[in-house]
PDB file with one MODEL, atoms N, CA, C and O in Angstrom:
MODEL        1
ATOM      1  N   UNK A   1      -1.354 -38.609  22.795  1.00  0.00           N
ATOM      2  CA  UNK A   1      -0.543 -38.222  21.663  1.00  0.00           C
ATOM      3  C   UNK A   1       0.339 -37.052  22.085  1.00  0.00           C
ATOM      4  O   UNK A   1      -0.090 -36.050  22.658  1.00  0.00           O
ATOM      5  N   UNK A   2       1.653 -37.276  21.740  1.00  0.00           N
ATOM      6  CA  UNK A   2       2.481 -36.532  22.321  1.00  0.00           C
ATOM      7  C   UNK A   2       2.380 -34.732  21.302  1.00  0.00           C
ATOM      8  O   UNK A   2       2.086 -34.757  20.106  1.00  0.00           O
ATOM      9  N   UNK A   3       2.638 -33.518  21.949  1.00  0.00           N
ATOM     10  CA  UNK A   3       3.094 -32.549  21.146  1.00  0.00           C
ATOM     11  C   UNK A   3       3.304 -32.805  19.840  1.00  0.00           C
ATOM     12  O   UNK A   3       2.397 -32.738  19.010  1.00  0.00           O
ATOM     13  N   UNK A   4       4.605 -33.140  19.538  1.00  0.00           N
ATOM     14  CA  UNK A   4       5.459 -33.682  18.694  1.00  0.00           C
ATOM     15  C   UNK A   4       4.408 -34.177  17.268  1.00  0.00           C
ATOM     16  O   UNK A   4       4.286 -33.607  16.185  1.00  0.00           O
ATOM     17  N   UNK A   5       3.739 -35.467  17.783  1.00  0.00           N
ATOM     18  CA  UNK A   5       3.125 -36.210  17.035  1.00  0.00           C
ATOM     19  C   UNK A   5       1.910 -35.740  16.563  1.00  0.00           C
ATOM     20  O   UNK A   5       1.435 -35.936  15.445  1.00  0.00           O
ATOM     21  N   UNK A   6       1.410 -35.071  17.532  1.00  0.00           N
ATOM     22  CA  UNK A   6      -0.162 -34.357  17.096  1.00  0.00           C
ATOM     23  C   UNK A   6       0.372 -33.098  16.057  1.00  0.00           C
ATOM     24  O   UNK A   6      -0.588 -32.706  15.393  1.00  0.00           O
ATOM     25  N   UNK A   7       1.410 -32.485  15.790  1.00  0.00           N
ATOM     26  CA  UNK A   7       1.988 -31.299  15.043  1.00  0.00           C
ATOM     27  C   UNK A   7       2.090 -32.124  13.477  1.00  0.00           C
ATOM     28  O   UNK A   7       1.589 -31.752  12.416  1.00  0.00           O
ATOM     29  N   UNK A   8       3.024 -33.520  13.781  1.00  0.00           N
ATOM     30  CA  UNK A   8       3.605 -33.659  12.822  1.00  0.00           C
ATOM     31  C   UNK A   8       1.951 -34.526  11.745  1.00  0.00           C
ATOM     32  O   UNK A   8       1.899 -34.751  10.536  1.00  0.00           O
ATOM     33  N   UNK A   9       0.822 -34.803  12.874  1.00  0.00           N
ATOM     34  CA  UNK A   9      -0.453 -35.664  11.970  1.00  0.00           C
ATOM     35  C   UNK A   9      -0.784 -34.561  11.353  1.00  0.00           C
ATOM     36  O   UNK A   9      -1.071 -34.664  10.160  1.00  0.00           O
ATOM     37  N   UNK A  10      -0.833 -33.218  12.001  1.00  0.00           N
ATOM     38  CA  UNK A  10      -1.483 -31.899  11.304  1.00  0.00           C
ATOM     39  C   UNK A  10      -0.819 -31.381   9.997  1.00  0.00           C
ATOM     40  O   UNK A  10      -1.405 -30.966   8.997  1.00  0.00           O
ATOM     41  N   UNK A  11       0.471 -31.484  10.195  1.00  0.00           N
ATOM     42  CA  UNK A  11       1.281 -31.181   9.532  1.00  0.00           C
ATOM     43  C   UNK A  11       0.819 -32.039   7.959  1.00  0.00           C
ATOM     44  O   UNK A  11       0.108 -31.408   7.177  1.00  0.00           O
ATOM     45  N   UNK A  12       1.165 -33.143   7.672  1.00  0.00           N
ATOM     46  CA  UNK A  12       0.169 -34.424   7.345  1.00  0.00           C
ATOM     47  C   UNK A  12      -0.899 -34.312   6.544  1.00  0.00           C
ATOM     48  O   UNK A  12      -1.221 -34.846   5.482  1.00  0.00           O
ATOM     49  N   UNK A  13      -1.462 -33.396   7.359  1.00  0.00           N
ATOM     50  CA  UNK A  13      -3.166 -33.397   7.177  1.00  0.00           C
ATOM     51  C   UNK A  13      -3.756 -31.509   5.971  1.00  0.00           C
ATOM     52  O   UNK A  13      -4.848 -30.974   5.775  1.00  0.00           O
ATOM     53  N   UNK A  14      -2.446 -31.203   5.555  1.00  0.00           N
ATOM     54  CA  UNK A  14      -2.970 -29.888   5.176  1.00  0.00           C
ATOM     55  C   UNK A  14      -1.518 -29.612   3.991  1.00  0.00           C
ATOM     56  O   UNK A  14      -0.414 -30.157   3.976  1.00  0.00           O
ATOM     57  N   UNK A  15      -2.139 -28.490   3.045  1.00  0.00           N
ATOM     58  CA  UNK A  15      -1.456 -28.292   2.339  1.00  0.00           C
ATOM     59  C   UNK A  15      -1.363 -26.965   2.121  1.00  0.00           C
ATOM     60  O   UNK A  15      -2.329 -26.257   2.403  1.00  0.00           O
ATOM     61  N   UNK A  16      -0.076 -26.352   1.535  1.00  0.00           N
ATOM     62  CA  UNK A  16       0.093 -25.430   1.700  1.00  0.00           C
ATOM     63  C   UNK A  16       1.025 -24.418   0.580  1.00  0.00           C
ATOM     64  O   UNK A  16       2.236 -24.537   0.391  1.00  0.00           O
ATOM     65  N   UNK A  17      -0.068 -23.213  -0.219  1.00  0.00           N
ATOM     66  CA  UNK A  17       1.084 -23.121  -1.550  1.00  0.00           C
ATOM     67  C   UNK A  17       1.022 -21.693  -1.436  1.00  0.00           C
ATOM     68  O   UNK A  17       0.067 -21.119  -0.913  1.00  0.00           O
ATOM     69  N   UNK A  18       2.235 -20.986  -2.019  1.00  0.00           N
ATOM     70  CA  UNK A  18       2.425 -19.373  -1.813  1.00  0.00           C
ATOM     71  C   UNK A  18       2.235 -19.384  -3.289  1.00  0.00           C
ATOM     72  O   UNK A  18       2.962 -20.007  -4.062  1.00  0.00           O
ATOM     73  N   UNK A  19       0.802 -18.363  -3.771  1.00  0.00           N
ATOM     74  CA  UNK A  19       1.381 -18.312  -4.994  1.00  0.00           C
ATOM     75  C   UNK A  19       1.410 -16.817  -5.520  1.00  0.00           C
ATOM     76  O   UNK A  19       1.202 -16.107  -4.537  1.00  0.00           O
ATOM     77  N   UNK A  20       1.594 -15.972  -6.748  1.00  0.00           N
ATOM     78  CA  UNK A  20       1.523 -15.108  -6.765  1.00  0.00           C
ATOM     79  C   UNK A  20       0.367 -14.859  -8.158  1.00  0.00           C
ATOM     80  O   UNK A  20       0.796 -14.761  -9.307  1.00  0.00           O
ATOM     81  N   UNK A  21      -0.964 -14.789  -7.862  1.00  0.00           N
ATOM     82  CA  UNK A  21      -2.168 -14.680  -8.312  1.00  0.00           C
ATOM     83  C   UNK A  21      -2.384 -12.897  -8.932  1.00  0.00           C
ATOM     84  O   UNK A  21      -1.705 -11.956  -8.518  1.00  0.00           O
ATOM     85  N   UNK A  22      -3.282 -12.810  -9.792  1.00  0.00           N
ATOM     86  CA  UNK A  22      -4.089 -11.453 -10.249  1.00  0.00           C
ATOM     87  C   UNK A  22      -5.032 -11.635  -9.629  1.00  0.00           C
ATOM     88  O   UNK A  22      -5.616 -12.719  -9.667  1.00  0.00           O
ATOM     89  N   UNK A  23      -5.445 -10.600  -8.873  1.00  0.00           N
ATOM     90  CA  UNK A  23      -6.500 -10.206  -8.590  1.00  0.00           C
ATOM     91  C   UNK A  23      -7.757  -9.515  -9.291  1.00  0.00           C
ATOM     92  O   UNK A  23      -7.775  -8.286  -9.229  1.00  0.00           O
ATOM     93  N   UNK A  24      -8.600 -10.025  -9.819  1.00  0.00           N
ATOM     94  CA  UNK A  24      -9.288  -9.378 -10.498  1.00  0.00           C
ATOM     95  C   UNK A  24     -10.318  -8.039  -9.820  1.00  0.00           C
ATOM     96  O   UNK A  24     -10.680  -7.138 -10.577  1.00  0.00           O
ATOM     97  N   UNK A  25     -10.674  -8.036  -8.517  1.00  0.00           N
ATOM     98  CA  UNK A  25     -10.956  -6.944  -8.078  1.00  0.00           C
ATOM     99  C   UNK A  25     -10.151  -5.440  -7.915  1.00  0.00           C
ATOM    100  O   UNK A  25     -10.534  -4.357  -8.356  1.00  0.00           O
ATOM    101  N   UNK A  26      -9.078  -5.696  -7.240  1.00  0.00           N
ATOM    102  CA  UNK A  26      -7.817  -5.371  -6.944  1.00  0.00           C
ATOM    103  C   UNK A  26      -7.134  -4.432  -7.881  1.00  0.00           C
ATOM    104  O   UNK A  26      -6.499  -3.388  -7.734  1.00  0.00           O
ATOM    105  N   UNK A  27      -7.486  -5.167  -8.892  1.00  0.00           N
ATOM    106  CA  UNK A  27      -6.550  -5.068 -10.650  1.00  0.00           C
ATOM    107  C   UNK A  27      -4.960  -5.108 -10.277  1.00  0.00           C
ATOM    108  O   UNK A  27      -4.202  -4.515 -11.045  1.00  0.00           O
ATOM    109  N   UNK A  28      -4.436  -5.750  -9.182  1.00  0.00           N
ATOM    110  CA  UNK A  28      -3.340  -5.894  -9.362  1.00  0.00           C
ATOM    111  C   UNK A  28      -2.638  -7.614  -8.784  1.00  0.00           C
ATOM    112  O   UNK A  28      -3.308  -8.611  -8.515  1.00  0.00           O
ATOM    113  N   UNK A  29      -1.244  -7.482  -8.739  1.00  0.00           N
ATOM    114  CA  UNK A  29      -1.217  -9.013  -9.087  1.00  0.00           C
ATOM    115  C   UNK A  29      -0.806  -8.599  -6.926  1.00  0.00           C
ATOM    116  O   UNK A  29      -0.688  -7.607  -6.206  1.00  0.00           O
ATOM    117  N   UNK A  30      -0.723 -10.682  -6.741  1.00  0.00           N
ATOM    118  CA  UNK A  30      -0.981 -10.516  -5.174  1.00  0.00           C
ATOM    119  C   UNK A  30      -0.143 -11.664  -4.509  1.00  0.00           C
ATOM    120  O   UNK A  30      -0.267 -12.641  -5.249  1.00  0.00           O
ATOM    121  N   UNK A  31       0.427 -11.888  -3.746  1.00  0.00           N
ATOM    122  CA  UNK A  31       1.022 -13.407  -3.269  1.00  0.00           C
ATOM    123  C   UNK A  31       0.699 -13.994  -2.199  1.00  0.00           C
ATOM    124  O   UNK A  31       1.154 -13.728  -1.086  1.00  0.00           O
ATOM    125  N   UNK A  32      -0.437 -15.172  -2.565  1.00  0.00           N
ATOM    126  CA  UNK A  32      -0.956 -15.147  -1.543  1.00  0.00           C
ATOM    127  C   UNK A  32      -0.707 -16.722  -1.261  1.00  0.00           C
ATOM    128  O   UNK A  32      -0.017 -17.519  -1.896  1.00  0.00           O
ATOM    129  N   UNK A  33      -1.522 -16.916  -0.057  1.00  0.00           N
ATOM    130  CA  UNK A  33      -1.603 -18.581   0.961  1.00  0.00           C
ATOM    131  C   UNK A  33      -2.776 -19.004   0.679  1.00  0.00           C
ATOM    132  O   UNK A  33      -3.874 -18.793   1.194  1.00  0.00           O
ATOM    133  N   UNK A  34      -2.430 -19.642  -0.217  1.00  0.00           N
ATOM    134  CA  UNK A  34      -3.821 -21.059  -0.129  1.00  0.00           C
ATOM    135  C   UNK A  34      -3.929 -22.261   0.811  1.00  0.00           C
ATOM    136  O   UNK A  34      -2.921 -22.480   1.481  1.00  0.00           O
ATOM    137  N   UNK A  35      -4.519 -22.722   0.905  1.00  0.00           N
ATOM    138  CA  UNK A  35      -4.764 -23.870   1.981  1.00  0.00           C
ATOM    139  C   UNK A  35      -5.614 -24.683   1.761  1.00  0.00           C
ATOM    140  O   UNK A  35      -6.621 -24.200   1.243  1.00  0.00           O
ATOM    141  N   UNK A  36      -5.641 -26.205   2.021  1.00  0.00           N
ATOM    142  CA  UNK A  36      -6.464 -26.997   1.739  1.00  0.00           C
ATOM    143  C   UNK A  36      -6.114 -27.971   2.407  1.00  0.00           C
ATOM    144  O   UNK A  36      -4.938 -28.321   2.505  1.00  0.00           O
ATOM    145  N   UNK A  37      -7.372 -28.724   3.128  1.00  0.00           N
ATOM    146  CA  UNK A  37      -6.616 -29.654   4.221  1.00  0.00           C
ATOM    147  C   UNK A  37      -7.471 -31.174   3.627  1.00  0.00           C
ATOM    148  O   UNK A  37      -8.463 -31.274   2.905  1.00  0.00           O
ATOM    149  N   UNK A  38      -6.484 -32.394   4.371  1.00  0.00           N
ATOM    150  CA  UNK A  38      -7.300 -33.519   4.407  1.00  0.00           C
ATOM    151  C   UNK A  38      -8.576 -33.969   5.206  1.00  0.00           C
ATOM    152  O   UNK A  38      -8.764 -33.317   6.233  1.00  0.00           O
ATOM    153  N   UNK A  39      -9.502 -34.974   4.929  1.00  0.00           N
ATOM    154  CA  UNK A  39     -10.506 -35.096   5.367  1.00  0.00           C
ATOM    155  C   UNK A  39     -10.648 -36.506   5.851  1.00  0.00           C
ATOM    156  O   UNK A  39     -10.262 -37.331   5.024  1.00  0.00           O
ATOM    157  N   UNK A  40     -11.230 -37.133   7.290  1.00  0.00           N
ATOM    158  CA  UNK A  40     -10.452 -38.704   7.350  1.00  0.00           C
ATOM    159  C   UNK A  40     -11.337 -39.622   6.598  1.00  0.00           C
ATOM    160  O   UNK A  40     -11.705 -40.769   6.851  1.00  0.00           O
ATOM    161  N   UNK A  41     -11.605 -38.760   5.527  1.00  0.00           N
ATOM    162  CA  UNK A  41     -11.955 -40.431   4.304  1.00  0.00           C
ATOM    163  C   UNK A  41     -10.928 -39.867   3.422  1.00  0.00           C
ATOM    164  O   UNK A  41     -11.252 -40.195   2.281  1.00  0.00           O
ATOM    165  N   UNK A  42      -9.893 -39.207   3.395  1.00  0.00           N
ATOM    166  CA  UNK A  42      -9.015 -39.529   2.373  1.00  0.00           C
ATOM    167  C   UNK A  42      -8.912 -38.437   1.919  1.00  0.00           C
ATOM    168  O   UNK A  42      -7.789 -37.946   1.809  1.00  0.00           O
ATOM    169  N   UNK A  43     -10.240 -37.617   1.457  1.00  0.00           N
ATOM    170  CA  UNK A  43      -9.935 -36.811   0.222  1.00  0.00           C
ATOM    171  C   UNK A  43      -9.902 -35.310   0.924  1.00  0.00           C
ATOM    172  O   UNK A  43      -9.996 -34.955   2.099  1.00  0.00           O
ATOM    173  N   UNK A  44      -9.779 -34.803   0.053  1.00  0.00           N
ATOM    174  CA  UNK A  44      -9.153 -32.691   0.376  1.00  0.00           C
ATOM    175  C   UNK A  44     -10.483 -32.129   0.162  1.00  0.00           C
ATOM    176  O   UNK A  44     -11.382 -32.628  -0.516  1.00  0.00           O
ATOM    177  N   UNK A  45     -10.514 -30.751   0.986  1.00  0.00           N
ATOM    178  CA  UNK A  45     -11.334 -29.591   1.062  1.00  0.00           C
ATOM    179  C   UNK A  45     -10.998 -29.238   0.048  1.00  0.00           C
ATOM    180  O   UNK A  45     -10.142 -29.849  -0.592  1.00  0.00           O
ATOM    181  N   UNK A  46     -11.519 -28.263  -0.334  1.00  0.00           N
ATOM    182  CA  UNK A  46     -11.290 -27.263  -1.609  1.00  0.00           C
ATOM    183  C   UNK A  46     -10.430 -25.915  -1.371  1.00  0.00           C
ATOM    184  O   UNK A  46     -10.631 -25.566  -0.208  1.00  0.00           O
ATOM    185  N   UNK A  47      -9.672 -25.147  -1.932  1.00  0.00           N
ATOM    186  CA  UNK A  47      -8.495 -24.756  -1.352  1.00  0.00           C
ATOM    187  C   UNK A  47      -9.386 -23.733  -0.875  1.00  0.00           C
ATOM    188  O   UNK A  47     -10.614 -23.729  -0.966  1.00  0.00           O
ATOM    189  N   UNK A  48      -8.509 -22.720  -0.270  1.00  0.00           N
ATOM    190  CA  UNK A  48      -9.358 -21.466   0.389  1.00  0.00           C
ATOM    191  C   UNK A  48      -7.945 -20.955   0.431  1.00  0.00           C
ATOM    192  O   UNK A  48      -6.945 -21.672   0.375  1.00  0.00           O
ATOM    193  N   UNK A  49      -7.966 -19.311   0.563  1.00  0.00           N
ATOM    194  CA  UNK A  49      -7.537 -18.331   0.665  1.00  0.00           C
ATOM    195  C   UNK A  49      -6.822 -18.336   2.399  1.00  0.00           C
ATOM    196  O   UNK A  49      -7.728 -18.679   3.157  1.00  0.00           O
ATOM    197  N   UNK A  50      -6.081 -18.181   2.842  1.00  0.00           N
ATOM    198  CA  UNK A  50      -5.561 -17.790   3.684  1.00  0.00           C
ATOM    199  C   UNK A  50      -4.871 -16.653   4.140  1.00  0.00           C
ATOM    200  O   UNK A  50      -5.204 -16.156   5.216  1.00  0.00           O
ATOM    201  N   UNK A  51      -4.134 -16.262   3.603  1.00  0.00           N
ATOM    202  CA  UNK A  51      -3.547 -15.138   3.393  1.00  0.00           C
ATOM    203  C   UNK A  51      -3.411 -14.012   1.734  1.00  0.00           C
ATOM    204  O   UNK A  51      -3.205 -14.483   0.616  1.00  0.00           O
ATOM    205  N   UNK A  52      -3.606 -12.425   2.066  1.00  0.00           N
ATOM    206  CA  UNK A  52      -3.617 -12.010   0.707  1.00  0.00           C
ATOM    207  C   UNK A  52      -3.388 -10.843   1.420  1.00  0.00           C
ATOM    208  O   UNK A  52      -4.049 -10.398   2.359  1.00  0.00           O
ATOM    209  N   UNK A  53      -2.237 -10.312   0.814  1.00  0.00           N
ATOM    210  CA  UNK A  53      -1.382  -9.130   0.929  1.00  0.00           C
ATOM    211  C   UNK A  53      -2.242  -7.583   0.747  1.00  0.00           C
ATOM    212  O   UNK A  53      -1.921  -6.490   1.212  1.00  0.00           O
ATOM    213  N   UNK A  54      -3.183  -7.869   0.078  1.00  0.00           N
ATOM    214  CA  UNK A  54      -4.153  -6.757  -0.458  1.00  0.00           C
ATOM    215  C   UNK A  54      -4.960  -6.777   0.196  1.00  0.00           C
ATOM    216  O   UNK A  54      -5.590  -5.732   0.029  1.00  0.00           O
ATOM    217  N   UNK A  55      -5.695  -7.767   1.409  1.00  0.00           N
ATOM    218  CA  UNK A  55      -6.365  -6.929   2.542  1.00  0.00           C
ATOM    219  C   UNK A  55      -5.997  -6.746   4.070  1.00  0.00           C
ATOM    220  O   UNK A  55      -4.942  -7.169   4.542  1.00  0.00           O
ATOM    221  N   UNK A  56      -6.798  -6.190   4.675  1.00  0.00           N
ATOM    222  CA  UNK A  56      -5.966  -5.942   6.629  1.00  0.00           C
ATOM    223  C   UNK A  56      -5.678  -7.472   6.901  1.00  0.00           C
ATOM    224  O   UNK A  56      -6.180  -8.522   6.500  1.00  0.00           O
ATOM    225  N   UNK A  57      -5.068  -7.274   7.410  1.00  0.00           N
ATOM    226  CA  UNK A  57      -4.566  -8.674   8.526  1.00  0.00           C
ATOM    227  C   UNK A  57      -5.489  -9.488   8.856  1.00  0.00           C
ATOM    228  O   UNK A  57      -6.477  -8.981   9.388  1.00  0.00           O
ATOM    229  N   UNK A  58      -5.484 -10.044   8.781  1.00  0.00           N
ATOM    230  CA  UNK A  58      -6.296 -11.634   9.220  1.00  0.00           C
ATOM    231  C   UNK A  58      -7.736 -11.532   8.864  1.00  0.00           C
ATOM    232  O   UNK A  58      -8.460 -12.203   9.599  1.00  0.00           O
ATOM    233  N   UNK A  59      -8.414 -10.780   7.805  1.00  0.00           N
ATOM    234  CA  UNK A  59      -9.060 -10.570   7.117  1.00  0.00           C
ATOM    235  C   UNK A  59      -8.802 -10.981   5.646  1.00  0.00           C
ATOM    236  O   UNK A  59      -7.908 -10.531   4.929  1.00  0.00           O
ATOM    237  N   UNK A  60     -10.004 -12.184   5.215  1.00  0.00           N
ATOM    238  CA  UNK A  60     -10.118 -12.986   3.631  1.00  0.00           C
ATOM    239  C   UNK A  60     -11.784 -12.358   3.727  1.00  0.00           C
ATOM    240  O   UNK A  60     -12.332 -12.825   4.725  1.00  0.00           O
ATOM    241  N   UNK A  61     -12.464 -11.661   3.134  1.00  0.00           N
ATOM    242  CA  UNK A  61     -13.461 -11.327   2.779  1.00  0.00           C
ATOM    243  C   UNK A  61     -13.452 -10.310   1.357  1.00  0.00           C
ATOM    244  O   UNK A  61     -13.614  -9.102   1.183  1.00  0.00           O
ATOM    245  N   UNK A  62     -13.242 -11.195   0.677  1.00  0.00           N
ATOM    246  CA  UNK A  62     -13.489 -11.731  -0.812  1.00  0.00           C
ATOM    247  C   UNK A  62     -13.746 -13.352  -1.521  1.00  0.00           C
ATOM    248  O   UNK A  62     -13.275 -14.450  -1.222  1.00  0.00           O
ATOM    249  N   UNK A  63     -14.460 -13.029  -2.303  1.00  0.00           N
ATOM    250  CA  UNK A  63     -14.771 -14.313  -3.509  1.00  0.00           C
ATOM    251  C   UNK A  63     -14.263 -15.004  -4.125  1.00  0.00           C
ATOM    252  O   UNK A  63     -14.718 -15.604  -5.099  1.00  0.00           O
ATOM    253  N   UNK A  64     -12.890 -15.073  -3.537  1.00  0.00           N
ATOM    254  CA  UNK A  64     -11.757 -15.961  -3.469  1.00  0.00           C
ATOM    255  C   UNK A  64     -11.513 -16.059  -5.239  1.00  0.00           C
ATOM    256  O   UNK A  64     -10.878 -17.052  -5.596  1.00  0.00           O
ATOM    257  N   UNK A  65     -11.882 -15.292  -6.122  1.00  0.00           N
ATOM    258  CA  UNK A  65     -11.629 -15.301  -7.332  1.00  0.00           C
ATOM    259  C   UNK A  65     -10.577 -15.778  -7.855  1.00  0.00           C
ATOM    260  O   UNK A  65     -10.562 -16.301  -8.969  1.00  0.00           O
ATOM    261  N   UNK A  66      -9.497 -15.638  -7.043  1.00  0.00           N
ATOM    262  CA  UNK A  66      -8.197 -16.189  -8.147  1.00  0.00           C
ATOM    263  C   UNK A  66      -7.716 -17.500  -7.591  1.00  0.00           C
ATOM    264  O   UNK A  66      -6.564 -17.931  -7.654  1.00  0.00           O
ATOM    265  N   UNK A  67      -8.876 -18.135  -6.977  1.00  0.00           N
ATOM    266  CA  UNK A  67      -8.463 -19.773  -7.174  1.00  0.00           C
ATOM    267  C   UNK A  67      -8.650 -20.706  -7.708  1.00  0.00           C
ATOM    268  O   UNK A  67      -8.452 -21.903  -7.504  1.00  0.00           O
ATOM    269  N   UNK A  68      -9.249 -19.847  -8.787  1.00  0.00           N
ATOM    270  CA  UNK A  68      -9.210 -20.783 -10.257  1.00  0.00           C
ATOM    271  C   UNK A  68      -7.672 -20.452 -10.618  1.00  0.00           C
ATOM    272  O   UNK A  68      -6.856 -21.352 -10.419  1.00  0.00           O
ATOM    273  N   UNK A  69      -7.281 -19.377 -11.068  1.00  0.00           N
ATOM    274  CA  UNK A  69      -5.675 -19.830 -11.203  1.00  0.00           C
ATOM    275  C   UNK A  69      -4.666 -20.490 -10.384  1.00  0.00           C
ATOM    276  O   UNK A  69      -3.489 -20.561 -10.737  1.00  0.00           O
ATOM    277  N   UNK A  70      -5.061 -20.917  -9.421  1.00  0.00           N
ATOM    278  CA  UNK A  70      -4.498 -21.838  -8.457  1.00  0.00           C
ATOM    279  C   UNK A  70      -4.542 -22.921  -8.877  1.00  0.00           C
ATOM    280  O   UNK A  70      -3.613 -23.728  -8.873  1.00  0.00           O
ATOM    281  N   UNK A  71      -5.917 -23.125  -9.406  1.00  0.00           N
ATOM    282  CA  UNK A  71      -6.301 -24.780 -10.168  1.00  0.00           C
ATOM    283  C   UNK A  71      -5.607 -24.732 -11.256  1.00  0.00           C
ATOM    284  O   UNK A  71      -5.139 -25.863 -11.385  1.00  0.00           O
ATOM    285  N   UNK A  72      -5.234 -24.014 -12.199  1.00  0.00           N
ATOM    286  CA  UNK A  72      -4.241 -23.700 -13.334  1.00  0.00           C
ATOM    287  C   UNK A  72      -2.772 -24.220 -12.924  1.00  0.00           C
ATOM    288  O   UNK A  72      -1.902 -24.797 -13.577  1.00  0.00           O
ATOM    289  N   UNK A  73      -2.823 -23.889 -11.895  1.00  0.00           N
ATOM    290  CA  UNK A  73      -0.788 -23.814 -11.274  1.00  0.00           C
ATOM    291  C   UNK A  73      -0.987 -25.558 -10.773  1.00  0.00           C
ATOM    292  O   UNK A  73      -0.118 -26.380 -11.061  1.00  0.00           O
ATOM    293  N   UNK A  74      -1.787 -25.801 -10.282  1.00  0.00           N
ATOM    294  CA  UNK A  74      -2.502 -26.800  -9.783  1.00  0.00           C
ATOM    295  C   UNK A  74      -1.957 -28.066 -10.717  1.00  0.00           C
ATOM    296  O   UNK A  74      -1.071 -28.893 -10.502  1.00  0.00           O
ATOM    297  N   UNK A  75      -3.041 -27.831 -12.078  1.00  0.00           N
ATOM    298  CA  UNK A  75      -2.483 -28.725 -13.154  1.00  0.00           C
ATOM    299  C   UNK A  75      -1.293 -28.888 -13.879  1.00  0.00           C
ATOM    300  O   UNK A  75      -1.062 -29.923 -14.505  1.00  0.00           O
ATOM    301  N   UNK A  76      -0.508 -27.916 -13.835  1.00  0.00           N
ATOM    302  CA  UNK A  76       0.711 -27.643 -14.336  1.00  0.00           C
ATOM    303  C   UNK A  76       1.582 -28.156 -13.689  1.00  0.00           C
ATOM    304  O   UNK A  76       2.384 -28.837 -14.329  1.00  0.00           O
ATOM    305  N   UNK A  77       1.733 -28.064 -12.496  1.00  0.00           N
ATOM    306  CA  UNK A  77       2.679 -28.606 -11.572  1.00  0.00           C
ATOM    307  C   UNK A  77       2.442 -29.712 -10.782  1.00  0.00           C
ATOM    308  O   UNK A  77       3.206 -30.062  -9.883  1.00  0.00           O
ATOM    309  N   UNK A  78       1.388 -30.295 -11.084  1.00  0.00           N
ATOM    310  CA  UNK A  78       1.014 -31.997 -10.765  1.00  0.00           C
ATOM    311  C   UNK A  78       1.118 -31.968  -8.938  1.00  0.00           C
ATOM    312  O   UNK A  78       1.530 -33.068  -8.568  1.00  0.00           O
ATOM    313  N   UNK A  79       0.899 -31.173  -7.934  1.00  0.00           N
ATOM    314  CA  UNK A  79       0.377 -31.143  -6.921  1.00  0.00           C
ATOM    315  C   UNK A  79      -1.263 -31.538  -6.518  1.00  0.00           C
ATOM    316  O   UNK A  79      -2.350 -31.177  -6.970  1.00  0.00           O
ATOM    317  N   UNK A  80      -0.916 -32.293  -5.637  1.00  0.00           N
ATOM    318  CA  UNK A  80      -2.599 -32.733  -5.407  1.00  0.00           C
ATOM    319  C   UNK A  80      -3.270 -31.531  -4.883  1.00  0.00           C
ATOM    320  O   UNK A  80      -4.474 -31.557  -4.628  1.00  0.00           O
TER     321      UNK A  80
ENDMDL
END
């Protein structure tokens, strides 16, 4: 499988939303990267946190609390 093609199956295979969430620890609001990828029977992981402006760099160690409002933005905007 060429470069190219192995980028574009990954590509494919994951999803990807910027949103701008409250933080309920925090107490302030945050814009962050969710992520959720495919699985090869078809169906999606559950989203996870990727990026969040409110802690160090490449550090997610929190309880991912505001991805229930993700599931909110989720239903509203008819994204799988």
């Amino acid at each position: 499988m060429s470069d190219t093609s192995a980028r574009k199956k990954l590509v494919a295979s994951c999803t990807d939303r910027v949103r701008t969430v409250y933080c309920p620890h925090k107490k302030q609001p945050a814009e962050v990267t969710a992520s959720r990828w495919q699985m090869s029977d078809g169906q999606w992981t559950s989203w996870a946190i990727v990026d969040c402006p409110l802690l160090p760099a490449g550090l997610i160690d929190c309880d991912m609390s505001c991805l229930a409002q993700l599931e909110e933005i989720r239903k509203t905007e008819g994204f799988p």
